[in-house]
PyMOL Python script that loads the backbone (N, CA, C, O; Angstrom):
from pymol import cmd

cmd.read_pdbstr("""\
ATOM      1  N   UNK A   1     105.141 -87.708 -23.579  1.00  0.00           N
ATOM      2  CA  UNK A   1     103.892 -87.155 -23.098  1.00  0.00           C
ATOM      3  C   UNK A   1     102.767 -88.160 -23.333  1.00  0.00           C
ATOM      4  O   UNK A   1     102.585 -88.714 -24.416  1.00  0.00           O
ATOM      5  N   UNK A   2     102.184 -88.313 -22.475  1.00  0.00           N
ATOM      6  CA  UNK A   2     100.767 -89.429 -22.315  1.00  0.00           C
ATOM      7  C   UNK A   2      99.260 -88.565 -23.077  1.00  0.00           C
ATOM      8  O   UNK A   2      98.646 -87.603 -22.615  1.00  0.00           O
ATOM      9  N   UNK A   3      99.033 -89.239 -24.208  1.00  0.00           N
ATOM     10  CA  UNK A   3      97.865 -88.301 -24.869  1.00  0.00           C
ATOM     11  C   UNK A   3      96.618 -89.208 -23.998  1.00  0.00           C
ATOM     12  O   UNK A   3      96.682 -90.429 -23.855  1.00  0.00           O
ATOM     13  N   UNK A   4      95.448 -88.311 -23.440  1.00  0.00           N
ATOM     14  CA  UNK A   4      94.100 -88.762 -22.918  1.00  0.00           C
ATOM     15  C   UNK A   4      93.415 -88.908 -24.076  1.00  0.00           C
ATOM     16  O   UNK A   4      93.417 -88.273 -25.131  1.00  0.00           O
ATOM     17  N   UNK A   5      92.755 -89.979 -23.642  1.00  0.00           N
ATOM     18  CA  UNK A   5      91.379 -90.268 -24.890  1.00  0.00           C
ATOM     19  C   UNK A   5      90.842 -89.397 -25.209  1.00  0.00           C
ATOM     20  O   UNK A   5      90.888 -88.389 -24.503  1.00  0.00           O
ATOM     21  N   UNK A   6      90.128 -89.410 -26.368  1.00  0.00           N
ATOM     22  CA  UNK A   6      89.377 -88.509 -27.062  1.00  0.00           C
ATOM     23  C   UNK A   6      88.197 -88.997 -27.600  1.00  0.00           C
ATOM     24  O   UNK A   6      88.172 -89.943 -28.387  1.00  0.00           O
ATOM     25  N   UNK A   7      87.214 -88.395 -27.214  1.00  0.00           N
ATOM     26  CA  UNK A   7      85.613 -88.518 -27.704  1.00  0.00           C
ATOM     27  C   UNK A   7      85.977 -88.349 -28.821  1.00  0.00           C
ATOM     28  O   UNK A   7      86.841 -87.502 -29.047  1.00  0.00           O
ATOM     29  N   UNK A   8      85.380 -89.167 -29.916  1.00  0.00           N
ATOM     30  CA  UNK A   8      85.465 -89.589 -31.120  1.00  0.00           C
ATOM     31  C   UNK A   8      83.638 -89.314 -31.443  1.00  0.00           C
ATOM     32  O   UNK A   8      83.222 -88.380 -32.129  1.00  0.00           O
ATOM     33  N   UNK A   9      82.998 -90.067 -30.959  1.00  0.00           N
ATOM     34  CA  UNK A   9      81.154 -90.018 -31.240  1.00  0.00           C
ATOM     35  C   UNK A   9      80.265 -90.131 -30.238  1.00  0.00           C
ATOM     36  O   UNK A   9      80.707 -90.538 -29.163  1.00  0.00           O
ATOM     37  N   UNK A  10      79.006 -89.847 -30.330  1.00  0.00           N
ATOM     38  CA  UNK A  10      78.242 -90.117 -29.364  1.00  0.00           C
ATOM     39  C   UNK A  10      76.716 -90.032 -29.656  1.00  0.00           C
ATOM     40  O   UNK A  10      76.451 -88.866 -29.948  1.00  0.00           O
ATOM     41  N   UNK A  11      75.692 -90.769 -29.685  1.00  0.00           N
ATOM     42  CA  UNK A  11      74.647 -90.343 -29.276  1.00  0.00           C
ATOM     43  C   UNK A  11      73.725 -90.119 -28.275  1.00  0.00           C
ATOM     44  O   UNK A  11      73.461 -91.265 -27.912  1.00  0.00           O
ATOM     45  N   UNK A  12      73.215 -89.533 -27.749  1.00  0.00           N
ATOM     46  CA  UNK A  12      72.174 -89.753 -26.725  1.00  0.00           C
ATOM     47  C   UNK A  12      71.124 -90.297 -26.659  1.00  0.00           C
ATOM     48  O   UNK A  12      70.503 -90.813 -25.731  1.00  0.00           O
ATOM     49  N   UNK A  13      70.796 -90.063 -28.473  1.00  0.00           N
ATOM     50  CA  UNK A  13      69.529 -90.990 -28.719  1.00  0.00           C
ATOM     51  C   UNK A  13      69.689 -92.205 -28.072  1.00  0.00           C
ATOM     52  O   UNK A  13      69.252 -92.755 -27.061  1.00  0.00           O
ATOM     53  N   UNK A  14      70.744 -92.537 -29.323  1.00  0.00           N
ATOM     54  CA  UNK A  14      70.818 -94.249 -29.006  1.00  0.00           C
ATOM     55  C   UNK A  14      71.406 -94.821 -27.862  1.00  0.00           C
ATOM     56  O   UNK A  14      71.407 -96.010 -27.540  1.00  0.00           O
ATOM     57  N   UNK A  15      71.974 -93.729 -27.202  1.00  0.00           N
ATOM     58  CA  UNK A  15      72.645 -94.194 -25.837  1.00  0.00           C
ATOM     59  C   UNK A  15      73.830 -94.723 -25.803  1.00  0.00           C
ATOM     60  O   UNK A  15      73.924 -95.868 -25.363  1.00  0.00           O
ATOM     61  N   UNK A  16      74.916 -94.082 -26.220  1.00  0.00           N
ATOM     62  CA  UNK A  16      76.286 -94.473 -26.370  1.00  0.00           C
ATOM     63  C   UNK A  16      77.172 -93.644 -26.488  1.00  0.00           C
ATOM     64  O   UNK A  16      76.833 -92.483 -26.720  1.00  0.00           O
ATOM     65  N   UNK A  17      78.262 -93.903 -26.394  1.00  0.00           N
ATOM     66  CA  UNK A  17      79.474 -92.434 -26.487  1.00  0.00           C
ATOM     67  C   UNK A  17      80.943 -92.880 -26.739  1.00  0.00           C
ATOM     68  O   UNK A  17      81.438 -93.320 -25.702  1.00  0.00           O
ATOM     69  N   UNK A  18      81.573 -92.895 -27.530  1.00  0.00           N
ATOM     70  CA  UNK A  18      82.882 -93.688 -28.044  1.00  0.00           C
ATOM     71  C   UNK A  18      83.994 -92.769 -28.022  1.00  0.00           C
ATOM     72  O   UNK A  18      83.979 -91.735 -28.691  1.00  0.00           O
ATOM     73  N   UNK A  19      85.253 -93.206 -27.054  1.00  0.00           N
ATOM     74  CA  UNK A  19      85.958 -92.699 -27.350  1.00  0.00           C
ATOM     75  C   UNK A  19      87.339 -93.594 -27.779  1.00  0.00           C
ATOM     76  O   UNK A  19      87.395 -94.816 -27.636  1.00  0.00           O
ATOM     77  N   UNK A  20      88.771 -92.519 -28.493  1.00  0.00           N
ATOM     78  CA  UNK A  20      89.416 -93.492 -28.584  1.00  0.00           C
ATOM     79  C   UNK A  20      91.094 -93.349 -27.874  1.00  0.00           C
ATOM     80  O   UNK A  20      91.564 -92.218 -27.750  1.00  0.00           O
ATOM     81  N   UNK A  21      91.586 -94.088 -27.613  1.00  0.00           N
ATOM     82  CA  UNK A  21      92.777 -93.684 -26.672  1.00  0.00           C
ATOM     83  C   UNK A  21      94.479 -93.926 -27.748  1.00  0.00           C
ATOM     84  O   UNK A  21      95.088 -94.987 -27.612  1.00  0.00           O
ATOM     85  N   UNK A  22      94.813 -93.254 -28.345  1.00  0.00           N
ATOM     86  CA  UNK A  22      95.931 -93.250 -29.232  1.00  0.00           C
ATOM     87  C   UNK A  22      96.805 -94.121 -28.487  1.00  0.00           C
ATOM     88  O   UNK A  22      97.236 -95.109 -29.081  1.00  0.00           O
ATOM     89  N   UNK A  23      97.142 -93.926 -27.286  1.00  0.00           N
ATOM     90  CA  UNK A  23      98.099 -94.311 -26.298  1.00  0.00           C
ATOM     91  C   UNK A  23      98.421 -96.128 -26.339  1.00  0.00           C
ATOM     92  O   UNK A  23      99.464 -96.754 -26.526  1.00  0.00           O
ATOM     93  N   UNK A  24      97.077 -96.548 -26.087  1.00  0.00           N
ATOM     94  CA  UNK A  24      96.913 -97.714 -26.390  1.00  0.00           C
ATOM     95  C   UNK A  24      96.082 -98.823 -27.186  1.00  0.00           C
ATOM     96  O   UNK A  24      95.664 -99.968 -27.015  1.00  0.00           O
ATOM     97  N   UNK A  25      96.086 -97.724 -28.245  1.00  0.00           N
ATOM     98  CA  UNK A  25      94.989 -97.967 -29.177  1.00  0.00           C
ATOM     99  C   UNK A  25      93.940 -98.629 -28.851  1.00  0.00           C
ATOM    100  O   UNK A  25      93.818 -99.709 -29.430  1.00  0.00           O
ATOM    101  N   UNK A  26      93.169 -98.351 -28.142  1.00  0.00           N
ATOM    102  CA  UNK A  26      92.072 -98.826 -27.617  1.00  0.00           C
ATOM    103  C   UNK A  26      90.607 -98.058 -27.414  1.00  0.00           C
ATOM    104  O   UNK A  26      90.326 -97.190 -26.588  1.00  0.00           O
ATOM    105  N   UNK A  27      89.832 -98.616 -28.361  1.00  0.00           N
ATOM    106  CA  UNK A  27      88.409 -97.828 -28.197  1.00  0.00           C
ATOM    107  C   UNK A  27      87.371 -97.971 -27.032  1.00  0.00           C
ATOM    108  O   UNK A  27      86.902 -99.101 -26.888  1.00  0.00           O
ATOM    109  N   UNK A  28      86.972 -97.049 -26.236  1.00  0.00           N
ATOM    110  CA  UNK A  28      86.238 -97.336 -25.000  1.00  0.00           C
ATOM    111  C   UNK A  28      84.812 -96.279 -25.677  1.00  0.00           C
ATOM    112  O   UNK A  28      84.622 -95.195 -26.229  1.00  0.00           O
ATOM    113  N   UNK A  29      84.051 -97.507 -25.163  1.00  0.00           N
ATOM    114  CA  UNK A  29      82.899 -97.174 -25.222  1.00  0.00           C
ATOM    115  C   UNK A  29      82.168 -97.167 -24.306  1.00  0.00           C
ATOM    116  O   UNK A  29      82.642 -97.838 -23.389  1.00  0.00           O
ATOM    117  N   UNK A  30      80.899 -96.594 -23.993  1.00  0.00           N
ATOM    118  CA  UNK A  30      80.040 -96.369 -23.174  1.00  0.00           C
ATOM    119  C   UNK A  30      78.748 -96.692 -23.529  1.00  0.00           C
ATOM    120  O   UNK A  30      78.302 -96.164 -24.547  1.00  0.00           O
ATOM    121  N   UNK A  31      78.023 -97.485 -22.869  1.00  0.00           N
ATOM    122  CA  UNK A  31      77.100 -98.006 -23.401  1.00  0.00           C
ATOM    123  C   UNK A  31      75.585 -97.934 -22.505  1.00  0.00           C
ATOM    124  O   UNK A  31      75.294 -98.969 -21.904  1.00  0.00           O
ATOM    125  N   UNK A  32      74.735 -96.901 -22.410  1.00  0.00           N
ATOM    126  CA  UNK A  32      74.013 -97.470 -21.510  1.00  0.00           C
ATOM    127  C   UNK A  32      72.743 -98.690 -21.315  1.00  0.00           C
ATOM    128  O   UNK A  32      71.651 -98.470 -21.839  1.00  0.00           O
ATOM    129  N   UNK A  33      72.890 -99.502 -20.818  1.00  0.00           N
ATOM    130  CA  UNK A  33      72.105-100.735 -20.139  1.00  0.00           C
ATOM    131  C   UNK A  33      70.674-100.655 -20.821  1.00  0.00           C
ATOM    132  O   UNK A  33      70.216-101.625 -21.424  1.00  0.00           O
ATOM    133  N   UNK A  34      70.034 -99.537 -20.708  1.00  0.00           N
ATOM    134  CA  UNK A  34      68.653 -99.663 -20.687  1.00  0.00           C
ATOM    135  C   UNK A  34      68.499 -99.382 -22.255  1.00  0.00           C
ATOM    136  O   UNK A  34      67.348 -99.402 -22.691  1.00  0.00           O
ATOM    137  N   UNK A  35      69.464 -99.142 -23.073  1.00  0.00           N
ATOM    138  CA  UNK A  35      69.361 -98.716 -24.210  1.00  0.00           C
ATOM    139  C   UNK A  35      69.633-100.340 -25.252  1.00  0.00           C
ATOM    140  O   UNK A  35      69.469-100.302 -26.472  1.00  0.00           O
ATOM    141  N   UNK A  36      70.019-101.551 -24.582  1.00  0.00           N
ATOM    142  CA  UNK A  36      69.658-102.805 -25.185  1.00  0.00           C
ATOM    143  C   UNK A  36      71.174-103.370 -25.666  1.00  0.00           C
ATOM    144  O   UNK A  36      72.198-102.690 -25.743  1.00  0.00           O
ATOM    145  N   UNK A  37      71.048-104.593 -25.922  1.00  0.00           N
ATOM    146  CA  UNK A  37      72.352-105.082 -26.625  1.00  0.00           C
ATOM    147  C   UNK A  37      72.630-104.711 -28.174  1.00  0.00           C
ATOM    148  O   UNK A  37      73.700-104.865 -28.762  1.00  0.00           O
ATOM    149  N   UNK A  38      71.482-104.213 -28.681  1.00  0.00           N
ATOM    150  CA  UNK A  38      71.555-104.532 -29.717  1.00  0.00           C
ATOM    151  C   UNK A  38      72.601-103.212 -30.640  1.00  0.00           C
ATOM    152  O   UNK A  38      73.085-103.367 -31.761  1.00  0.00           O
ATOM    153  N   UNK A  39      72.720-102.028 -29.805  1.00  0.00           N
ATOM    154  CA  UNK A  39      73.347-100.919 -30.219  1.00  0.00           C
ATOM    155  C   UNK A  39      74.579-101.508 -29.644  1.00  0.00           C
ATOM    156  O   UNK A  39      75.427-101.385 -30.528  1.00  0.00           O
ATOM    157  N   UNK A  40      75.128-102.103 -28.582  1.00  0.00           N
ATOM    158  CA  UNK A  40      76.208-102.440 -28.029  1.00  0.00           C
ATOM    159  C   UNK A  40      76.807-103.333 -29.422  1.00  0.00           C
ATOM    160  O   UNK A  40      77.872-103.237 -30.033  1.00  0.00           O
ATOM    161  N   UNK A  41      75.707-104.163 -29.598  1.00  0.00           N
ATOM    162  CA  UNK A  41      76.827-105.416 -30.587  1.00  0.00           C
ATOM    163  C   UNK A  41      77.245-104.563 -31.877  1.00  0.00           C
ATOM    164  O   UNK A  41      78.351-104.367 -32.381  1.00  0.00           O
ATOM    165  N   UNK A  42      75.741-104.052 -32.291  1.00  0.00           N
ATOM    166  CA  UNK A  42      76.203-102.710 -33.659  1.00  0.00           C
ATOM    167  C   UNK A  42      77.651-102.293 -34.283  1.00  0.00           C
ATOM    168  O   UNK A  42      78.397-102.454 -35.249  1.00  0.00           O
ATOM    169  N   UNK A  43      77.464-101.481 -32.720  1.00  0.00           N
ATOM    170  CA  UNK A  43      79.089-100.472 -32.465  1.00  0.00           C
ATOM    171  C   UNK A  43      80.353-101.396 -32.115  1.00  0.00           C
ATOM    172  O   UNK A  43      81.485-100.958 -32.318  1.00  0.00           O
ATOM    173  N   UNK A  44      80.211-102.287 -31.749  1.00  0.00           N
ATOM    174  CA  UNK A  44      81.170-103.690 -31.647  1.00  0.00           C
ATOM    175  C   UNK A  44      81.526-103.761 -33.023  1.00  0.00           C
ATOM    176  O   UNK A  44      82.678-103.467 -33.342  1.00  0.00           O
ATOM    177  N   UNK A  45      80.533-104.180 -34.054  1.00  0.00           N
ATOM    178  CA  UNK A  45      80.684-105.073 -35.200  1.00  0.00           C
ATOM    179  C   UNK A  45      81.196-103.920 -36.023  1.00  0.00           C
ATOM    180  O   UNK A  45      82.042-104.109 -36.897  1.00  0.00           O
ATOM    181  N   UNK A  46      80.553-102.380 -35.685  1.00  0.00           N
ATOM    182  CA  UNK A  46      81.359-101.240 -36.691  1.00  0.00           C
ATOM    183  C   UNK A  46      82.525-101.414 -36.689  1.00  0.00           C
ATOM    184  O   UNK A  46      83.150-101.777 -37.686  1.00  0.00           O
ATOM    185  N   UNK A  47      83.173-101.122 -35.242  1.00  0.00           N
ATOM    186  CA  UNK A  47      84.239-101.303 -34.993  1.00  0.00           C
ATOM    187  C   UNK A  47      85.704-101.863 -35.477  1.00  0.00           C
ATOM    188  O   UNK A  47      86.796-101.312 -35.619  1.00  0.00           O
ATOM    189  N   UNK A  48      85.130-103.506 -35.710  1.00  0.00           N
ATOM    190  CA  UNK A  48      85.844-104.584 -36.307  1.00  0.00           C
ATOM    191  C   UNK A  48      85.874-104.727 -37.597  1.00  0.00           C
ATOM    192  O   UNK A  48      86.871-105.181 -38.160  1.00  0.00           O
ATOM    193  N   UNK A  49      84.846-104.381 -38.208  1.00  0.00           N
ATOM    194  CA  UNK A  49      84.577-103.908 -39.530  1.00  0.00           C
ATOM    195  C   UNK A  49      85.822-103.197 -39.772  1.00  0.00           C
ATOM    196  O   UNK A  49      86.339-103.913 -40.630  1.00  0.00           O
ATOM    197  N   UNK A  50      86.508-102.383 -39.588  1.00  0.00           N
ATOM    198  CA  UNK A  50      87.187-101.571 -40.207  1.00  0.00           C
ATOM    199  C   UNK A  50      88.613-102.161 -39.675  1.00  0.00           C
ATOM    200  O   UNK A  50      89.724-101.863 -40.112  1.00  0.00           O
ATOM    201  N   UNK A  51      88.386-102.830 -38.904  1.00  0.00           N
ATOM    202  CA  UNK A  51      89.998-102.903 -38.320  1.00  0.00           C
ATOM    203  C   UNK A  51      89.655-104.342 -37.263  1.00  0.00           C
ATOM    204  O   UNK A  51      89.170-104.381 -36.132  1.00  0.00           O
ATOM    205  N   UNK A  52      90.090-105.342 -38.087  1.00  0.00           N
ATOM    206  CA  UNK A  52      90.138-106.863 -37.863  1.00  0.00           C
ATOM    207  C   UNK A  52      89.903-107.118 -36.422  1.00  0.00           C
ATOM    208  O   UNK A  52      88.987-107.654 -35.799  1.00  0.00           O
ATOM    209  N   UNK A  53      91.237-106.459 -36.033  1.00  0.00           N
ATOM    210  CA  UNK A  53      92.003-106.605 -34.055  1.00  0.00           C
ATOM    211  C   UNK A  53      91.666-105.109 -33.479  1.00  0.00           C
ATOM    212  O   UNK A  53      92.614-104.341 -33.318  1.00  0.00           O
ATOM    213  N   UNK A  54      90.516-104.737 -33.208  1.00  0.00           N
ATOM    214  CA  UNK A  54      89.951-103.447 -32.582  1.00  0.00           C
ATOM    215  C   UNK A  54      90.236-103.970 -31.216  1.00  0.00           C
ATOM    216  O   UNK A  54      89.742-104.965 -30.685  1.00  0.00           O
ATOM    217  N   UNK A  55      91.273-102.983 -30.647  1.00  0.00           N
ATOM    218  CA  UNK A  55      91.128-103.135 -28.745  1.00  0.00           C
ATOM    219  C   UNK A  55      89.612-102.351 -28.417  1.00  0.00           C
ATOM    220  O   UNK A  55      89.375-101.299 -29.010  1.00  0.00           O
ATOM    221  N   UNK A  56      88.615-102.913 -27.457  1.00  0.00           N
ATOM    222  CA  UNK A  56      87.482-102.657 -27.456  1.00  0.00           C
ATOM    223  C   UNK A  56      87.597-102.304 -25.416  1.00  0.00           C
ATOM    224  O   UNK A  56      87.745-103.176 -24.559  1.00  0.00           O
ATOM    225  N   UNK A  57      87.511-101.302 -25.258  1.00  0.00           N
ATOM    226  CA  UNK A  57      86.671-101.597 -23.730  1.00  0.00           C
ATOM    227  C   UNK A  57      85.527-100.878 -23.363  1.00  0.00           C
ATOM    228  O   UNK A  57      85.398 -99.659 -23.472  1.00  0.00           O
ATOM    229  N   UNK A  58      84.506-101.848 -22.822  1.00  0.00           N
ATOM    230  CA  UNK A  58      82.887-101.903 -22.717  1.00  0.00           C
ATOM    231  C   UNK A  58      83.057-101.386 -21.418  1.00  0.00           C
ATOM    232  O   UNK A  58      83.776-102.019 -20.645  1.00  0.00           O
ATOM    233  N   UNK A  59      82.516-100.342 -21.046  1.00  0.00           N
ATOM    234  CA  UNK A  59      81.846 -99.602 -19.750  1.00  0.00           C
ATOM    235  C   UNK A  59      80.668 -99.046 -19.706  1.00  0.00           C
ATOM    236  O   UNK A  59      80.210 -98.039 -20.245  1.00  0.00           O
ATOM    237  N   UNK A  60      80.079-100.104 -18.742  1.00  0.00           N
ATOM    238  CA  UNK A  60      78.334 -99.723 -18.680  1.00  0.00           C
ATOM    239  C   UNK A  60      78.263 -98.961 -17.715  1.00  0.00           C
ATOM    240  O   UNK A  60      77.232 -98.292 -17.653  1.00  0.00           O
ATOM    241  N   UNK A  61      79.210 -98.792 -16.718  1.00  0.00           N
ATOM    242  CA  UNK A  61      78.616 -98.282 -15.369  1.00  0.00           C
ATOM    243  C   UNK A  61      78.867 -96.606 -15.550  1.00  0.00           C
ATOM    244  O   UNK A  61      79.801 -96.427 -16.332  1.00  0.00           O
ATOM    245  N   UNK A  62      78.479 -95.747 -15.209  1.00  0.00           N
ATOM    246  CA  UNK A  62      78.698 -94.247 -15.379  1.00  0.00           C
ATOM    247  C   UNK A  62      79.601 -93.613 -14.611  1.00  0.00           C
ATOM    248  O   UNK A  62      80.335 -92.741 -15.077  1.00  0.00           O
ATOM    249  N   UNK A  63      79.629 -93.940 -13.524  1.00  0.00           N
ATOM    250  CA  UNK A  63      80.765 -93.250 -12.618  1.00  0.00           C
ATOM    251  C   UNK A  63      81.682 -93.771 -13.293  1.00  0.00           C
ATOM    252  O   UNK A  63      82.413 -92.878 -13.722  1.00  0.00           O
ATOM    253  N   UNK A  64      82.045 -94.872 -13.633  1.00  0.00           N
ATOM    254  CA  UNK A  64      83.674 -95.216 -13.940  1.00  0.00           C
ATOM    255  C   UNK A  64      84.105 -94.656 -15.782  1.00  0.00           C
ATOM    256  O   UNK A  64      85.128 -94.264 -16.345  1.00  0.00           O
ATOM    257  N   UNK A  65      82.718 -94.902 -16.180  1.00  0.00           N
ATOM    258  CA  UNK A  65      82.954 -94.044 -17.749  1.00  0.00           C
ATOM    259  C   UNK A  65      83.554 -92.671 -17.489  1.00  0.00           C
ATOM    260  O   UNK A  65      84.621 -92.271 -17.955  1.00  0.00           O
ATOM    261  N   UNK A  66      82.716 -91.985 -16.668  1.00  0.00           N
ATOM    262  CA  UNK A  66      83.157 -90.547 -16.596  1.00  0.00           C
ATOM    263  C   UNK A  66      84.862 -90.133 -16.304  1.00  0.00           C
ATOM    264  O   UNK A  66      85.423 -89.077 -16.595  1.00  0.00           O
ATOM    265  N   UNK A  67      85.495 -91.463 -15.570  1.00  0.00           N
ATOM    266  CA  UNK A  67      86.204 -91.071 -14.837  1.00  0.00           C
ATOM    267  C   UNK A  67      87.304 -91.600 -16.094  1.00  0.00           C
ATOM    268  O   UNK A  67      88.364 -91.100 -15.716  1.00  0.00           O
ATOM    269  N   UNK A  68      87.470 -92.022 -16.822  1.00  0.00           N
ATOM    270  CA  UNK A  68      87.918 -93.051 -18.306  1.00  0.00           C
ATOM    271  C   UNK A  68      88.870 -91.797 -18.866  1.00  0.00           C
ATOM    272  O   UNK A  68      90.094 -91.675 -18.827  1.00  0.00           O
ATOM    273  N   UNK A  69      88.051 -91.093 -19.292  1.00  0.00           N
ATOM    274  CA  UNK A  69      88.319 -90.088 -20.173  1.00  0.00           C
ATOM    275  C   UNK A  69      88.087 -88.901 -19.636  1.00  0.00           C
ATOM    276  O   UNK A  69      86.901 -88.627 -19.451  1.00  0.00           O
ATOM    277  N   UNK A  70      89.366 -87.642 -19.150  1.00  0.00           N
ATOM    278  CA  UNK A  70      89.377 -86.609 -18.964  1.00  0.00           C
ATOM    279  C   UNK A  70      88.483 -85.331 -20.116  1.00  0.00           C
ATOM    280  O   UNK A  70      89.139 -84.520 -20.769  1.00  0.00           O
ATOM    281  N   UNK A  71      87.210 -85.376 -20.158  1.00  0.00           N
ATOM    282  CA  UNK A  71      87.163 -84.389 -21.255  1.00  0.00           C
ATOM    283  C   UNK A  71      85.700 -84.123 -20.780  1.00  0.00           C
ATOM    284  O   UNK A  71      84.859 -84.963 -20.460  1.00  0.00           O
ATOM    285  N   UNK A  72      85.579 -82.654 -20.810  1.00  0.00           N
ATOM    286  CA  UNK A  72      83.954 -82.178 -20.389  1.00  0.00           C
ATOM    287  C   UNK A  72      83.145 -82.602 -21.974  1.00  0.00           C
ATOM    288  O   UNK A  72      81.916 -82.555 -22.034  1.00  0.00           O
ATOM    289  N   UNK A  73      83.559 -82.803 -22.583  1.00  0.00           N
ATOM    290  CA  UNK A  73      82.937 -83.393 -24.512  1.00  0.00           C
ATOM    291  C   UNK A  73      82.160 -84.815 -23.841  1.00  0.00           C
ATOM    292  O   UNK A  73      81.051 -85.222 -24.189  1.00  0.00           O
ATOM    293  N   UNK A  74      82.863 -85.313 -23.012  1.00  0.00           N
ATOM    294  CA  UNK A  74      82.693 -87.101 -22.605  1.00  0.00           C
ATOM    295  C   UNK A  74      81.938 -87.100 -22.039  1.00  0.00           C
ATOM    296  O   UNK A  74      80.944 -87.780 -22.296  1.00  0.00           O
ATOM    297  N   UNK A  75      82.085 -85.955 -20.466  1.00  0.00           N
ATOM    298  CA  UNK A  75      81.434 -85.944 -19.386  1.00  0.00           C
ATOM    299  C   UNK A  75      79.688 -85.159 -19.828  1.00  0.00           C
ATOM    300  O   UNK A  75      78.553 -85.230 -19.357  1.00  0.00           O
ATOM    301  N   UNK A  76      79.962 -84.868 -20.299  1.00  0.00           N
ATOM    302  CA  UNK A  76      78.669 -83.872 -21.280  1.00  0.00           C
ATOM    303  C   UNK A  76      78.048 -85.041 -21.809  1.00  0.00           C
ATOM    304  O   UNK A  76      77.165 -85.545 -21.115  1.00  0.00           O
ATOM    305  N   UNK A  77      78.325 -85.555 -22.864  1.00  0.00           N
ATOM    306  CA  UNK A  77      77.622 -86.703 -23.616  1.00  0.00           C
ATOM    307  C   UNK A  77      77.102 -87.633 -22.824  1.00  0.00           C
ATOM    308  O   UNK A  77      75.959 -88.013 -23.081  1.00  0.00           O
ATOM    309  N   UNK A  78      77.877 -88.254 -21.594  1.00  0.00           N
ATOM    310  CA  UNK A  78      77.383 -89.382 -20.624  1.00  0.00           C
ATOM    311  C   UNK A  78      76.271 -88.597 -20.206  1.00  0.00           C
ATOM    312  O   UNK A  78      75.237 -89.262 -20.244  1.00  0.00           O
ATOM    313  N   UNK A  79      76.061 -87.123 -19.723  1.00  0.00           N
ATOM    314  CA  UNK A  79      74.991 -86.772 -18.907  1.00  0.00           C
ATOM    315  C   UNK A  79      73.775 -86.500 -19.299  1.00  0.00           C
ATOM    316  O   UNK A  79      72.764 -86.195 -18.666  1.00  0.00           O
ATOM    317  N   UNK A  80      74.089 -86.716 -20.966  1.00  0.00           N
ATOM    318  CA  UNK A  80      72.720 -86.319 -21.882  1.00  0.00           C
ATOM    319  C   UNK A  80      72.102 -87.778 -21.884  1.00  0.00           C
ATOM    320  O   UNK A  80      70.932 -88.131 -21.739  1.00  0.00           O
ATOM    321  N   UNK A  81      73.043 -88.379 -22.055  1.00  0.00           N
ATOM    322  CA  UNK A  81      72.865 -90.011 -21.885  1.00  0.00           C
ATOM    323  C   UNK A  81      71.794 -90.589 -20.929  1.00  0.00           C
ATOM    324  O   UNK A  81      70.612 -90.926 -21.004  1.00  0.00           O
ATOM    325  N   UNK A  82      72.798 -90.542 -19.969  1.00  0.00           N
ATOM    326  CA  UNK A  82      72.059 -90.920 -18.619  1.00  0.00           C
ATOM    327  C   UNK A  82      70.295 -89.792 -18.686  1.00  0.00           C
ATOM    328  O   UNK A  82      69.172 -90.176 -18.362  1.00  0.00           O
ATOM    329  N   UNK A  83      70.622 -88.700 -19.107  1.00  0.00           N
ATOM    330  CA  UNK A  83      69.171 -87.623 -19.051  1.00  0.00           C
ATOM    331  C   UNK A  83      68.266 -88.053 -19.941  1.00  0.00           C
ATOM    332  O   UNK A  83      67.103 -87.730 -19.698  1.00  0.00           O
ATOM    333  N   UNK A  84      68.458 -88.654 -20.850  1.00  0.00           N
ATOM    334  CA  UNK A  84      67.357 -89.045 -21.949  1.00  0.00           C
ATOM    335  C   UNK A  84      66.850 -90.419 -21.276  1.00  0.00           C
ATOM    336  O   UNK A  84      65.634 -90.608 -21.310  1.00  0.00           O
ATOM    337  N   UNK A  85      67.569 -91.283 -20.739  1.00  0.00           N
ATOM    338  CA  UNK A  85      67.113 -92.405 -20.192  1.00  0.00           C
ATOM    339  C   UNK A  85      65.858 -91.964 -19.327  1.00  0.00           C
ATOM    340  O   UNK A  85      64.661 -92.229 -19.438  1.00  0.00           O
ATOM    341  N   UNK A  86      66.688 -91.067 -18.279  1.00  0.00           N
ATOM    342  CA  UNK A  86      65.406 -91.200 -17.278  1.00  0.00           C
ATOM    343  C   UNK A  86      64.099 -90.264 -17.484  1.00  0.00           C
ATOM    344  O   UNK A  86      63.123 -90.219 -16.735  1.00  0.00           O
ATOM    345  N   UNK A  87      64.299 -89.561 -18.624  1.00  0.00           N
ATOM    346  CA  UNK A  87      62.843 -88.783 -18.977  1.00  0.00           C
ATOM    347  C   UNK A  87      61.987 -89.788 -20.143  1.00  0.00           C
ATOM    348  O   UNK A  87      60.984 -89.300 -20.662  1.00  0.00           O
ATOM    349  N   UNK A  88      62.387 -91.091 -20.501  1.00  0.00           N
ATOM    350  CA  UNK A  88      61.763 -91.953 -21.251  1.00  0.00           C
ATOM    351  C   UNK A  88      61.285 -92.312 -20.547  1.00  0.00           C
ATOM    352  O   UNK A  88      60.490 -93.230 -20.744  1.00  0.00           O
TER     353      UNK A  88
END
""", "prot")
cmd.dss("prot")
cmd.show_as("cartoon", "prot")
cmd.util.cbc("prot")
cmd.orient("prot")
């Protein structure tokens, strides 16, 4: 049986949403653009911090985040995401 990723964290503040995929051990994150590099490298460096060889995949764009991870938890978090952006 193929396990789907799982939202692991997210903020809206800061504009990000992490999930992680057992399957291929690989953490996908979501990152939005207008929210700066500097939370991107952050959550990078958390990442590695804990685990040397972190599989990492970076998705800025929203349609294709959403589509990443089967889970209204994901799809929810991206939309608070994307919603806090554009009322700043």
């Amino acid at each position: 049986m193929i396990r789907q990723p799982e939202m692991i964290e997210c903020s809206s503040i800061l504009g990000y949403a992490m999930a992680f995929c057992p399957e291929t051990d690989t953490y996908i994150l979501f990152v939005c653009t207008e929210c700066g590099n500097n939370i991107m490298f952050d959550l990078i460096k958390s990442l590695t911090w804990y685990e040397n060889k972190a599989n990492i995949l970076l998705i800025t764009d929203e349609e294709r985040a959403k589509d990443l991870v089967r889970s209204d938890r994901w799809r929810e978090a991206i939309n608070d995401i994307m919603g806090n952006i554009e009322k700043a």
